[in-house]
C-alpha positions as CSV (number, residue, x, y, z in Angstrom):
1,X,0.0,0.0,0.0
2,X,3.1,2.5,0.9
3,X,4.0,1.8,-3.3
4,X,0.0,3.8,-4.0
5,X,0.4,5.9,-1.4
6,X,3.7,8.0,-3.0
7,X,1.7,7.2,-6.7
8,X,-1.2,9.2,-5.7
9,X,1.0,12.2,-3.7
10,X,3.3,12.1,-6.7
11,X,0.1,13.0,-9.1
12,X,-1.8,15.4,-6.7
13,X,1.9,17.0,-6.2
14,X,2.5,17.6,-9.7
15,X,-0.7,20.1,-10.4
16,X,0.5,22.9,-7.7
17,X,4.4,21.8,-7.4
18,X,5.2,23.8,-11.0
19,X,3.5,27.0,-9.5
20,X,6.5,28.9,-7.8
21,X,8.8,27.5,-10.7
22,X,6.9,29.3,-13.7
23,X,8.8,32.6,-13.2
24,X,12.5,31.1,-13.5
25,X,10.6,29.1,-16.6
26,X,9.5,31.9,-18.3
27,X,13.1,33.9,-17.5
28,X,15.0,31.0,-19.1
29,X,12.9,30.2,-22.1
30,X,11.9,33.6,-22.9
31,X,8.2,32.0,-23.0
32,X,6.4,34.4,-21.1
33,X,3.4,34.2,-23.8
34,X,3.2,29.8,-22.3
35,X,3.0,30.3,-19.1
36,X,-0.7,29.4,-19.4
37,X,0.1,26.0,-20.9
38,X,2.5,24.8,-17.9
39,X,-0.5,24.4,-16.4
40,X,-3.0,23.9,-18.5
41,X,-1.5,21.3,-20.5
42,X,-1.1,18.8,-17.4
43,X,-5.4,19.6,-16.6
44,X,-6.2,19.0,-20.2
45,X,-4.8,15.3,-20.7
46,X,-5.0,14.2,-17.3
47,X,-9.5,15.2,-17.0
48,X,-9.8,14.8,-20.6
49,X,-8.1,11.2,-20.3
50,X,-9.4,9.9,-16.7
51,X,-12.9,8.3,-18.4
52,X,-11.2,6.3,-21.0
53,X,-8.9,4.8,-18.5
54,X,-12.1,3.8,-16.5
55,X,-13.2,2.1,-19.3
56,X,-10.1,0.4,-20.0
57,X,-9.5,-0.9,-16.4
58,X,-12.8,-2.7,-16.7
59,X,-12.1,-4.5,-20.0
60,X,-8.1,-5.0,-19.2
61,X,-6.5,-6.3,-16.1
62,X,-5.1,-3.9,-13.3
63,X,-2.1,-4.3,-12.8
64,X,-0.7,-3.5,-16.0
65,X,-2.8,-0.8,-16.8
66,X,-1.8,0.9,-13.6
67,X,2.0,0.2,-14.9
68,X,1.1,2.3,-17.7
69,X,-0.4,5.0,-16.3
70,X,3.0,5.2,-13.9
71,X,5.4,4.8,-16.6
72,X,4.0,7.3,-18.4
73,X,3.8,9.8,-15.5
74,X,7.5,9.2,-15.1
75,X,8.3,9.6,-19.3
76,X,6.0,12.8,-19.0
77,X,8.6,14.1,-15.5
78,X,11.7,13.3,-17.6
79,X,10.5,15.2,-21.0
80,X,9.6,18.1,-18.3
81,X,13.2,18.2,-16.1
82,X,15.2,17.5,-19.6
83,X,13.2,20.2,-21.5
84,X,15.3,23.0,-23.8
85,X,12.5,24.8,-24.5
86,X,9.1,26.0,-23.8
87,X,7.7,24.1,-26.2
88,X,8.9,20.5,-24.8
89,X,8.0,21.7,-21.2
90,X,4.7,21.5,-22.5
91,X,4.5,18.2,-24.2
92,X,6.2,16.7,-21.2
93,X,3.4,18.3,-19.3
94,X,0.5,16.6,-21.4
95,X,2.2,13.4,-21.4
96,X,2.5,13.5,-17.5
97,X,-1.0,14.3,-17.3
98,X,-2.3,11.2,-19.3
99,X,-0.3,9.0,-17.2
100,X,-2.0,10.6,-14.3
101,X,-5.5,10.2,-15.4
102,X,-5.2,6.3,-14.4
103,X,-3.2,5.7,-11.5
104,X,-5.8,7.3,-8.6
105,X,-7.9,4.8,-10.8
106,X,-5.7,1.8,-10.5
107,X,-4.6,2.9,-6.8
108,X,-8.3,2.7,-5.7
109,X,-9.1,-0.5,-7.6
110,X,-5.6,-2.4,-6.4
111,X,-6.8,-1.8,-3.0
112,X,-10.6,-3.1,-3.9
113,X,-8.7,-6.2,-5.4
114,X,-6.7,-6.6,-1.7
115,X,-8.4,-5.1,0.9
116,X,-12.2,-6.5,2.4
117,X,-14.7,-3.5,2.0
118,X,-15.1,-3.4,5.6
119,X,-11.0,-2.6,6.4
120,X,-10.6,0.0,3.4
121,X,-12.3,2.9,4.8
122,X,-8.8,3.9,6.8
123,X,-6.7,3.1,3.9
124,X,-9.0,5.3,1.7
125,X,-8.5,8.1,4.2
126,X,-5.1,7.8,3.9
127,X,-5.3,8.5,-0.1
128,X,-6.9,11.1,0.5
129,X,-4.4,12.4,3.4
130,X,-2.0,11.7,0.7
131,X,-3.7,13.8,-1.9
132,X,-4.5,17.4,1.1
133,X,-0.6,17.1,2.1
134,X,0.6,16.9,-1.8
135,X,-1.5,19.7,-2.8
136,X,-0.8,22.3,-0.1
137,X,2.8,21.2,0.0
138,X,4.0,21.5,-3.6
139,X,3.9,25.4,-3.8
140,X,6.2,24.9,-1.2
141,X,8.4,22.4,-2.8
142,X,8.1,24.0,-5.4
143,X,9.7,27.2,-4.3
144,X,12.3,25.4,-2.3
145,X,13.9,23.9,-5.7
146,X,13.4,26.7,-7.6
147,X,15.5,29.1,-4.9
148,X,17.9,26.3,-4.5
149,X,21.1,25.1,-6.7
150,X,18.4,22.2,-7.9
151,X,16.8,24.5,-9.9
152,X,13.1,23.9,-11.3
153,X,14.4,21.0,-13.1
154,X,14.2,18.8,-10.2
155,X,10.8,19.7,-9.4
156,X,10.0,17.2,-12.2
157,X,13.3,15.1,-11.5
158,X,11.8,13.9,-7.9
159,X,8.7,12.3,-9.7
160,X,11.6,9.8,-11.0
161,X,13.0,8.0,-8.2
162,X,9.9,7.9,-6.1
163,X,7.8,6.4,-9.3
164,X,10.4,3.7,-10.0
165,X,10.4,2.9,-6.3
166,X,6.3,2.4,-7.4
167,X,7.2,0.6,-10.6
168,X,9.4,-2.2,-8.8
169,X,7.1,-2.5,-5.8
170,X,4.0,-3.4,-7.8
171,X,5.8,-5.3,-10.3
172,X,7.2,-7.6,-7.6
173,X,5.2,-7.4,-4.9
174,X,1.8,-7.4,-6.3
175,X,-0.5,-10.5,-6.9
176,X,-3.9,-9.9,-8.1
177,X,-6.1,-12.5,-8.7
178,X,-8.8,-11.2,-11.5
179,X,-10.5,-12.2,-14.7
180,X,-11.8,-10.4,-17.2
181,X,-14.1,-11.1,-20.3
182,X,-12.5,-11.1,-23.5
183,X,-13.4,-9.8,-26.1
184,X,-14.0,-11.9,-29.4
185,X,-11.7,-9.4,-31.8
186,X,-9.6,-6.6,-31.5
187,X,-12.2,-4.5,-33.0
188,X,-14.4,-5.5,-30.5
189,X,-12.6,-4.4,-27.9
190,X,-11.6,-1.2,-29.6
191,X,-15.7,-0.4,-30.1
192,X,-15.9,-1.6,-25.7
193,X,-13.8,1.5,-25.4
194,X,-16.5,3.7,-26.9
195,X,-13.9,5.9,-28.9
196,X,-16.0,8.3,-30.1
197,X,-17.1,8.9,-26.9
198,X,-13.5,9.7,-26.2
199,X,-13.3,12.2,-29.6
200,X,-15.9,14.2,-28.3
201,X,-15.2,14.5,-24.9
202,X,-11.8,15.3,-25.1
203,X,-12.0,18.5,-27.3
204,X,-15.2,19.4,-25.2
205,X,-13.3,19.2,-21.9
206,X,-10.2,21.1,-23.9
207,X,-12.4,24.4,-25.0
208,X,-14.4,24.6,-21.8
209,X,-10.8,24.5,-19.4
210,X,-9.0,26.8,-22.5
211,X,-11.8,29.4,-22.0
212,X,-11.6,29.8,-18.5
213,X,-7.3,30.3,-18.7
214,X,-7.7,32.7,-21.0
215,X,-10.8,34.3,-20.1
216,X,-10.3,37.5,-18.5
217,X,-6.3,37.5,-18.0
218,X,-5.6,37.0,-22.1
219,X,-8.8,38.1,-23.6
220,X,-12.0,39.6,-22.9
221,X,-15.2,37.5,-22.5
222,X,-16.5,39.5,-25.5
223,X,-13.7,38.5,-27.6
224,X,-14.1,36.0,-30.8
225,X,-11.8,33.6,-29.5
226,X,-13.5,33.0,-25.4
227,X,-16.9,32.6,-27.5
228,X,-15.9,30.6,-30.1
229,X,-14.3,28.1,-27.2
230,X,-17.5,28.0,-25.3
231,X,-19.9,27.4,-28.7
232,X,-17.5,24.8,-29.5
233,X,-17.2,22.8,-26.0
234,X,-21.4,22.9,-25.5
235,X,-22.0,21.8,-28.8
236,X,-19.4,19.1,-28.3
237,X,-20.7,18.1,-24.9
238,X,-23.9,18.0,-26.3
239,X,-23.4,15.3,-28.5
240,X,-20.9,13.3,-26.2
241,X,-24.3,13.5,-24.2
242,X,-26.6,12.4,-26.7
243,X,-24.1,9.7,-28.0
244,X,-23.8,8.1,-24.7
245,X,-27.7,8.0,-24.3
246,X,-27.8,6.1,-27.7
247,X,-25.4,3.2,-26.3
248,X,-26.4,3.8,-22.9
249,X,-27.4,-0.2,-22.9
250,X,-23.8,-1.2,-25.3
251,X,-20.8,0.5,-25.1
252,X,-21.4,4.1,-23.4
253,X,-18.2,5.2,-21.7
254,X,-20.7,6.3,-18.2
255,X,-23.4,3.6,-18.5
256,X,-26.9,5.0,-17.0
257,X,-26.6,2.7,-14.8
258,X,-23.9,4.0,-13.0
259,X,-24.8,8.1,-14.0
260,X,-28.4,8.3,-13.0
261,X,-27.6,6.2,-9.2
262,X,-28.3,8.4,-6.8
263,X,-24.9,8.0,-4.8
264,X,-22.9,8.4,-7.9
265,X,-24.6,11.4,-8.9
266,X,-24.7,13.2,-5.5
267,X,-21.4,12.1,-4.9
268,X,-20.2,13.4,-8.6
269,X,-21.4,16.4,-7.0
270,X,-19.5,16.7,-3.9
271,X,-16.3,15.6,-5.5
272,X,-16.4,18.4,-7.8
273,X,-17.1,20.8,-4.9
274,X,-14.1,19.7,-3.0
275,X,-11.8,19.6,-5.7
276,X,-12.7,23.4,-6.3
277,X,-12.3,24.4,-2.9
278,X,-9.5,22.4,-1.6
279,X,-7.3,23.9,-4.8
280,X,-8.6,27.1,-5.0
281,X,-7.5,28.1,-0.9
282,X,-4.1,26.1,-1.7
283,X,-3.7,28.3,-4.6
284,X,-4.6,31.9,-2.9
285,X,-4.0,31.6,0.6
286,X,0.1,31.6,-0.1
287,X,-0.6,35.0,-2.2
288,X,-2.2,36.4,0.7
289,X,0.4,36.1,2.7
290,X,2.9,37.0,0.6
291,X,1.3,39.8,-0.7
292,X,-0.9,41.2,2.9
293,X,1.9,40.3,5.4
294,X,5.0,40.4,2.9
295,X,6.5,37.3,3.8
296,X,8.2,34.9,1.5
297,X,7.0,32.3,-0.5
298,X,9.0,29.5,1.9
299,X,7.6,30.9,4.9
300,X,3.7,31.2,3.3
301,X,4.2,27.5,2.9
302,X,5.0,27.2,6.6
303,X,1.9,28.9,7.6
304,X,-0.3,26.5,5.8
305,X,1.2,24.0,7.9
306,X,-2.4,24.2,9.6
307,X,-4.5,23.1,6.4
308,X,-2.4,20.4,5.8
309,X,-2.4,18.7,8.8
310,X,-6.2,19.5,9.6
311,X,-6.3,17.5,6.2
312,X,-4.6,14.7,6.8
313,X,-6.2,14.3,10.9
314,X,-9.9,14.9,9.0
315,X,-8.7,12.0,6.5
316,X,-7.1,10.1,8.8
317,X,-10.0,10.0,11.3
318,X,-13.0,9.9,9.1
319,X,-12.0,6.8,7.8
320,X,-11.1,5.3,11.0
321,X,-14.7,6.1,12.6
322,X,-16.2,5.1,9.3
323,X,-14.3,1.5,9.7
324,X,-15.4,1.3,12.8
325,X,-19.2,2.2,12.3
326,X,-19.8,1.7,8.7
327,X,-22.0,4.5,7.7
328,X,-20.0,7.5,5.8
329,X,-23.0,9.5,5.0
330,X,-22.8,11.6,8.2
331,X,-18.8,12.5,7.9
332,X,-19.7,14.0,4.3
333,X,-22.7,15.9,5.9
334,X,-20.2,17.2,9.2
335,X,-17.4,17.8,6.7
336,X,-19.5,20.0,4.5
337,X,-20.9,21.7,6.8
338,X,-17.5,22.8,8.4
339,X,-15.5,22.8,5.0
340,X,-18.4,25.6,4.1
341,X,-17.8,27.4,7.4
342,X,-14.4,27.3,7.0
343,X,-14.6,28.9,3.7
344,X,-16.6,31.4,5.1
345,X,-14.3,32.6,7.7
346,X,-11.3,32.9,5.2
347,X,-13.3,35.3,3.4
348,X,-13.1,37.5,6.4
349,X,-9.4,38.1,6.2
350,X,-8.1,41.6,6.3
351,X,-4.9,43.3,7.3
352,X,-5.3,43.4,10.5
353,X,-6.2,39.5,10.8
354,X,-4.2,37.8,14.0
355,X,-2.4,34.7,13.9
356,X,-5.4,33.1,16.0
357,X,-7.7,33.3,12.9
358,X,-6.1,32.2,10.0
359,X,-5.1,29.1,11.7
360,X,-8.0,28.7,13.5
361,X,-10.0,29.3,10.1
362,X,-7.6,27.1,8.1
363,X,-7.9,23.9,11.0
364,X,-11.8,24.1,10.1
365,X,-11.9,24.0,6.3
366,X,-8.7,21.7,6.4
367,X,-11.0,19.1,8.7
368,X,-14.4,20.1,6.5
369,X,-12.1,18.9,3.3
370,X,-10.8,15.5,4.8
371,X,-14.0,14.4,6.4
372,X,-15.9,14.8,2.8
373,X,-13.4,13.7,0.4
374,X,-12.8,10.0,-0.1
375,X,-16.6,9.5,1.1
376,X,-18.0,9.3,-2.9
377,X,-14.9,7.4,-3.3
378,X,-16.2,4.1,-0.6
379,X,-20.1,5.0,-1.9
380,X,-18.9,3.8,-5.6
381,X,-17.3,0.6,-3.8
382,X,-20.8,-0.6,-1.8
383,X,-22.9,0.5,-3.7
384,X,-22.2,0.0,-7.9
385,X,-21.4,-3.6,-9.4
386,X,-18.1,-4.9,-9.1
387,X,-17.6,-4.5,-12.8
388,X,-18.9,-1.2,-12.7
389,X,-16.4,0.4,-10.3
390,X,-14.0,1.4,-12.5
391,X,-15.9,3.7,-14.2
392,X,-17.6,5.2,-10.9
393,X,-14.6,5.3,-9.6
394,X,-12.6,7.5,-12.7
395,X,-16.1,9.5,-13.0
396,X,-15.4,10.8,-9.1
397,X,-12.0,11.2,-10.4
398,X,-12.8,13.2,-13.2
399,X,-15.2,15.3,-10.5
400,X,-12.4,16.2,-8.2
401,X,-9.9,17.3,-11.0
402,X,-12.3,19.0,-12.8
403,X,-13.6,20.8,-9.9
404,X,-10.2,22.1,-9.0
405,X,-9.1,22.6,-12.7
406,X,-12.3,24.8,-13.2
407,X,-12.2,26.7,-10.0
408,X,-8.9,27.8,-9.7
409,X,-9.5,29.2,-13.7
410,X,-12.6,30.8,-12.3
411,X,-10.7,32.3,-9.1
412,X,-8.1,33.4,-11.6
413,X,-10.2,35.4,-13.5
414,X,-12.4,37.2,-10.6
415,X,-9.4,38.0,-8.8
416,X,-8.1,40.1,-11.7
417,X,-11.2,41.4,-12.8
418,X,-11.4,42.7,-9.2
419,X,-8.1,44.0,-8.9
420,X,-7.9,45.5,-12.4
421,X,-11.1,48.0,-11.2
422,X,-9.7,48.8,-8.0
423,X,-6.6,49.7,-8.9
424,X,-7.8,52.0,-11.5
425,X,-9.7,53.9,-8.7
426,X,-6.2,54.7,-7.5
427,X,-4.6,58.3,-8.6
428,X,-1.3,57.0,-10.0
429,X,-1.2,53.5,-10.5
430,X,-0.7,52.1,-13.7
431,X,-2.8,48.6,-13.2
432,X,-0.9,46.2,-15.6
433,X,2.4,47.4,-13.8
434,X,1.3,46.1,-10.5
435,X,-0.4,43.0,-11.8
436,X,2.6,41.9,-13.3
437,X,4.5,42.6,-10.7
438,X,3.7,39.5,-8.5
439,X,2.4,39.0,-4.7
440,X,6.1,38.9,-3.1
441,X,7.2,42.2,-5.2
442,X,3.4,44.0,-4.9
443,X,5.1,46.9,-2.3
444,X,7.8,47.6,-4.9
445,X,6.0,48.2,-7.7
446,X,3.7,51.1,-6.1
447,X,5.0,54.6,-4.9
448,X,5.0,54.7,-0.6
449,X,2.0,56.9,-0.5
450,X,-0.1,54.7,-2.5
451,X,1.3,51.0,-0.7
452,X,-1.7,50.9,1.8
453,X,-4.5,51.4,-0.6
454,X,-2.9,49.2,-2.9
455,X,-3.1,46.2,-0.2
456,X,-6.7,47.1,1.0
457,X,-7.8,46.6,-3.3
458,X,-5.8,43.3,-2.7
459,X,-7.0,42.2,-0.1
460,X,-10.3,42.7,-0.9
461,X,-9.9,41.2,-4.3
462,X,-8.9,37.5,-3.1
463,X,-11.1,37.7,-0.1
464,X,-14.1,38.4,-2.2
465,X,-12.8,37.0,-5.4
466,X,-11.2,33.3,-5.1
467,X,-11.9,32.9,-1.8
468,X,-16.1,33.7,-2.1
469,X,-16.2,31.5,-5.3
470,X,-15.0,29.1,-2.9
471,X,-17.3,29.6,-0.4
472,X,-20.0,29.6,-3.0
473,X,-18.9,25.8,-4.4
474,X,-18.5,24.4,-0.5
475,X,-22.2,25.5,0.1
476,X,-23.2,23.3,-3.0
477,X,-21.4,20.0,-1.3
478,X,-24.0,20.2,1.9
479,X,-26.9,19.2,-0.6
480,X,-25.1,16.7,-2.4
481,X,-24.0,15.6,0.9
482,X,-27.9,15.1,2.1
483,X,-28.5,13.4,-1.3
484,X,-26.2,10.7,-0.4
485,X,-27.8,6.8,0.3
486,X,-27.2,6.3,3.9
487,X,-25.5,2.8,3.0
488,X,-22.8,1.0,5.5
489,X,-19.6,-1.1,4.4
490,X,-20.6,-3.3,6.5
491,X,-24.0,-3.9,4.5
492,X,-24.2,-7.6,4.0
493,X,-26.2,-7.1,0.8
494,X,-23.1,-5.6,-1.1
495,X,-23.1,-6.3,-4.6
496,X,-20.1,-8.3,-4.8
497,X,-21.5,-10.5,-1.6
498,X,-25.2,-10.6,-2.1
499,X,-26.8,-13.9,-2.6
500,X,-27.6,-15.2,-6.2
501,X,-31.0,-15.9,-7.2
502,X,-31.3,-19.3,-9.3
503,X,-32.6,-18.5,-13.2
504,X,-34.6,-21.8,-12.3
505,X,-35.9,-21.1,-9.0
506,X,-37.5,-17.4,-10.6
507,X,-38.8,-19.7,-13.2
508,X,-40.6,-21.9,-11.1
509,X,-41.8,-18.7,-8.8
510,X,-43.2,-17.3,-12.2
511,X,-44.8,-20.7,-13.1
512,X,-46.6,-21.1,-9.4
513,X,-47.8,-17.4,-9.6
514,X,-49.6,-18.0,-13.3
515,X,-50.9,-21.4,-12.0
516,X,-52.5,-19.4,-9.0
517,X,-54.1,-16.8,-10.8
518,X,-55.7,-19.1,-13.4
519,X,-57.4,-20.7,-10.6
520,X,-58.2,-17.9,-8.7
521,X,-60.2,-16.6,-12.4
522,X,-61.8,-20.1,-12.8
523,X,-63.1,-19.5,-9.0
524,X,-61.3,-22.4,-8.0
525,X,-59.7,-20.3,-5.2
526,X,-62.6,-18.4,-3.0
527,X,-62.4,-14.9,-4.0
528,X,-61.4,-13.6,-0.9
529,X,-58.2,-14.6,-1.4
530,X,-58.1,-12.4,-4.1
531,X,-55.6,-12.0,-7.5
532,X,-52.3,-13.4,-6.5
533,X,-49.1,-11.5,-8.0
534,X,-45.2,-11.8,-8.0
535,X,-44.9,-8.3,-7.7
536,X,-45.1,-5.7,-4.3
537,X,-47.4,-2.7,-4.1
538,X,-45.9,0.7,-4.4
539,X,-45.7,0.9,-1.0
540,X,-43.7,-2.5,0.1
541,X,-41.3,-1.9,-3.0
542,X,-41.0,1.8,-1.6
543,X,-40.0,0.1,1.8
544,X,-38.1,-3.3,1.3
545,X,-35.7,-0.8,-1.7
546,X,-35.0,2.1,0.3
547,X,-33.7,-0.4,2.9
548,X,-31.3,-2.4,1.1
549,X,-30.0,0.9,-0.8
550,X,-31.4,-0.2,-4.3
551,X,-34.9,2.1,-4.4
552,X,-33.1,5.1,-6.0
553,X,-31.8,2.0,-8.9
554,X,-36.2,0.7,-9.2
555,X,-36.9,4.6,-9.6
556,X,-34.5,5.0,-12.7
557,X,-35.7,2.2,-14.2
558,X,-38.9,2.9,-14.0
559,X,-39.0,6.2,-15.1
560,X,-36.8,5.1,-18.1
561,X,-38.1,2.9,-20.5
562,X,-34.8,1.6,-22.0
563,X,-34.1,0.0,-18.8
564,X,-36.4,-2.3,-18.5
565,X,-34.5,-5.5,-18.2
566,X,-33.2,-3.6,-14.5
567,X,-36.6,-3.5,-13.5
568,X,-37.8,-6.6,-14.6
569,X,-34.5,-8.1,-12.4
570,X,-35.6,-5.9,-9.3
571,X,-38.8,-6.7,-9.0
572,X,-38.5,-10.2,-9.4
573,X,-36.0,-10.6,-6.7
574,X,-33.2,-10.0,-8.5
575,X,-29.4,-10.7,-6.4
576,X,-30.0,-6.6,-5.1
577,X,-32.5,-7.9,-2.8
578,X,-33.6,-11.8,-1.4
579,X,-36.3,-12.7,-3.1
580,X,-39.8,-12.8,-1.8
581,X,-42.3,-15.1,-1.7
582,X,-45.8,-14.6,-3.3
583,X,-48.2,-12.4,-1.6
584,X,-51.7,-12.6,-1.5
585,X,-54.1,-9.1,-1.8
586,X,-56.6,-8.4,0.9
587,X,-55.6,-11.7,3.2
């Protein structure tokens, strides 16, 4: 487990560790004009990416997927730290991101594959541990290499060593006993993979995250270029929508099946609202201190020391308690609620804010985070189809990057718009002098008599900027949080261990029922007894399904046709639920 456990910081480091190095980047490739791509290049491949990977690990066995993802991870790190221009840095970047979009995948299935449902709960807080201490700590690496004789390079270099270590442990150590149906043909299989699927999501994905870089800090909303980007990704989302309603029953990339269950959805939800605030205060919370109590980038790394560990005790402990009791629902509910809070209180920073609160503030939305986030992550395990977790799994994946990838673009955007208009109410100031200047060098760049009002506009525009559109997005995650099945790993009834029902035995119930009823209209059977029927009234099925967890799954069929066959299997006692016997009307 130690092997996943530097896999998945090694990935979640990677998206933040290049911030603090993009400034000696620029200086040595002369690429100021890319800087936008360091970033964005990594987001694009490894969201874009993360849904086909699902779909591969269900058809392909896990171990050497996962291998794949890693190895290209590493390729991706070496292109990066070897890179003699900007240009390279970039496709490194892309092809570091594509490797990423499988392992947190592979990691989570690896440990389905090892680990009983009822002991993973700890081990899946410790992922996500692993993922809150990578992402508030690689700023901070990050600078540390970059102000060292290391240079940036070797913020790329240290991916290699530690994802070989990865590479040797799960090649040697690692015995997974799994099978998976073959397909027939190569072009089978290729068609199981739903490529088209893939050729319009991708692009989508691509326009929408392009839009929101450049939105704002390159171009105006109003310009040709932002509206041609967000024409292009809702009419391609669009019809990646519409084409995976039309093989929603074949080779659909999400199957409904797995979309439209209530936990999956809600869950979907709340990964995406973690992802955007847990990046989005990493991101801005360093600027703030650099830039409102002019200290260094080293030491505003130091003072998030408190959302880190806050992180890793909420991870840590949540999935402890949930081992122990089994339910999950209410640590998403608790953790939303204070991750919200949280957020709420950073928004009240000014200059004059005391040590006492941005601790305290940062101990409460660090514990909000690591209570809620690996919560969707043990739903997908108790309460999808073994053969469907994959894809659950890379869909709350694909939540929490996009969430973070979105958010921080969005943040991005409000902060400068908000900065940009302040500082023009300022006699003197020229604003794309001070804008460029940077959070560390923000005093430097403005006359003495103009320094104080130039902090208050600062101040103001991340407190009310990145750090209220992260307030808005934790608010969101209490209602997913309340949407969430109150299911337990410790349900007997999970769908890897439920009992099967006999093909022959629901033939012979069926039999028995028509018998009955052909009786009952001959008068055979004294009419009392009534019409007898293998089905429940509304009200039982309401009952017996919202107890085992599967009412949500008899409501989606129901209300759509095409899944019929589901319902058909549900109602006649299918292996969600132990079958019923016949019951009699108005005895």
């Amino acid at each position: 487990m130690f092997s996943l456990y530097i896999s998945i910081f090694l990935i979640a480091l990677d998206r933040t560790i290049i911030g603090p190095a993009i400034p000696a980047i620029t200086n040595q490739f002369h690429s100021l004009d890319d800087v936008g791509w360091y970033g964005s290049a990594y987001m694009l491949t490894s969201c874009g990416f993360i849904l086909l990977y699902g779909r591969i690990y269900t058809f392909f066995a896990t171990k050497p997927v996962f291998l794949s993802g890693i190895v290209l991870f590493e390729i991706g790190s070496a292109i990066c730290g070897a890179a003699n221009s900007s240009l390279v840095l970039i496709i490194g970047r892309a092809v570091a991101g594509l490797g990423s979009s499988g392992v947190f995948t592979g990691a989570v299935l690896i440990m389905l594959k090892t680990v009983p449902l009822q002991k993973r709960p700890l081990l899946q807080g410790l992922f996500g541990a692993c993922f809150g201490v990578a992402s508030v700590t690689g700023p901070l690496l990050g600078g540390a290499f970059t102000g060292s004789s290391a240079t940036w390079r070797w913020c790329f270099y240290i991916n290699l060593p530690l994802g070989g270590l990865t590479i040797v442990v799960v090649m040697v150590l690692l015995k997974l006993d799994e099978s998976h149906s073959r397909s027939k043909t190569w072009s089978e299989t290729i068609k199981n993979l739903d490529p088209l699927g893939t050729i319009l999501f991708l692009p989508s994905i691509t326009c929408l995250l392009l839009a929101l870089e450049w939105g704002a800090s390159d171009y105006a909303w109003s310009d040709p270029r932002i509206i041609t980007l967000l024409a292009i990704f809702a009419v391609l989302f669009v019809a990646f929508v519409a084409w995976q309603y039309f093989t929603r029953n074949t080779t659909a990339t999400v199957p409904a099946r797995v979309l439209l269950q209530r936990s999956v959805a809600f869950g979907g939800l709340s990964q995406f609202c973690v992802g955007a605030t847990m990046l989005t205060v990493a991101m801005y919370i360093p600027l703030w201190f650099q830039a409102i109590q002019g200290i260094n980038a080293m030491e505003s790394g130091i003072r998030m020391i408190p959302l880190v560990l806050s992180v890793v005790v909420g991870s840590i402990s949540s999935g402890g308690i949930v081992q122990r009791l089994g339910y999950y629902t209410p640590f998403m509910i608790a953790g939303s609620c204070l991750m919200a809070i949280g957020s709420g209180l950073i928004t009240t920073w000014d200059m004059e804010t005391r040590s006492g609160k941005w601790i305290g503030f940062q101990v409460i939305a660090g514990l909000g985070v690591g209570w809620t986030m690996q919560q969707p992550n043990l739903a997908i395990q108790v309460v999808l189809e073994k053969q469907d977790v994959p894809t659950g799994t890379a869909l709350m994946s694909l939540c929490q990057t996009l969430g973070g990838a979105v958010f921080v673009a969005v943040g991005q955007n409000v902060f400068i718009d908000k900065f940009t208009t302040g500082l023009k109410n300022i006699p003197g100031i020229k604003p794309e002098h001070v804008i460029t200047a940077g959070a560390t060098n923000l005093k430097s760049a403005v006359p003495l008599q103009a320094q104080i009002m130039v902090l208050e506009v600062y101040n103001k525009s991340i407190t009310k900027g990145p750090f209220f559109a992260a307030l808005i997005v934790a608010c969101i995650a209490l209602p997913a949080a309340f949407g969430m099945e109150w299911r337990s790993v410790k349900d007997s009834q999970h769908p890897d261990e439920a009992p099967m029902v006999s093909v022959d035995a629901k033939r012979k119930a069926k039999s028995i029922t028509v018998r009955m009823n052909a009786l009952v209209e001959r008068g055979s059977i004294p009419s009392q007894n009534s019409r007898i029927t293998s089905s429940l009234s509304t009200s039982r099925l309401r009952s017996i399904y919202r107890t085992s967890g599967q009412f949500s799954q008899w409501m989606t069929a129901s209300l759509n046709p095409d899944l019929r066959v589901e319902l058909e299997q549900i109602d006649q006692g299918g292996k969600h639920v132990k079958p019923l016997g016949v019951t009699h009307h108005g005895s």
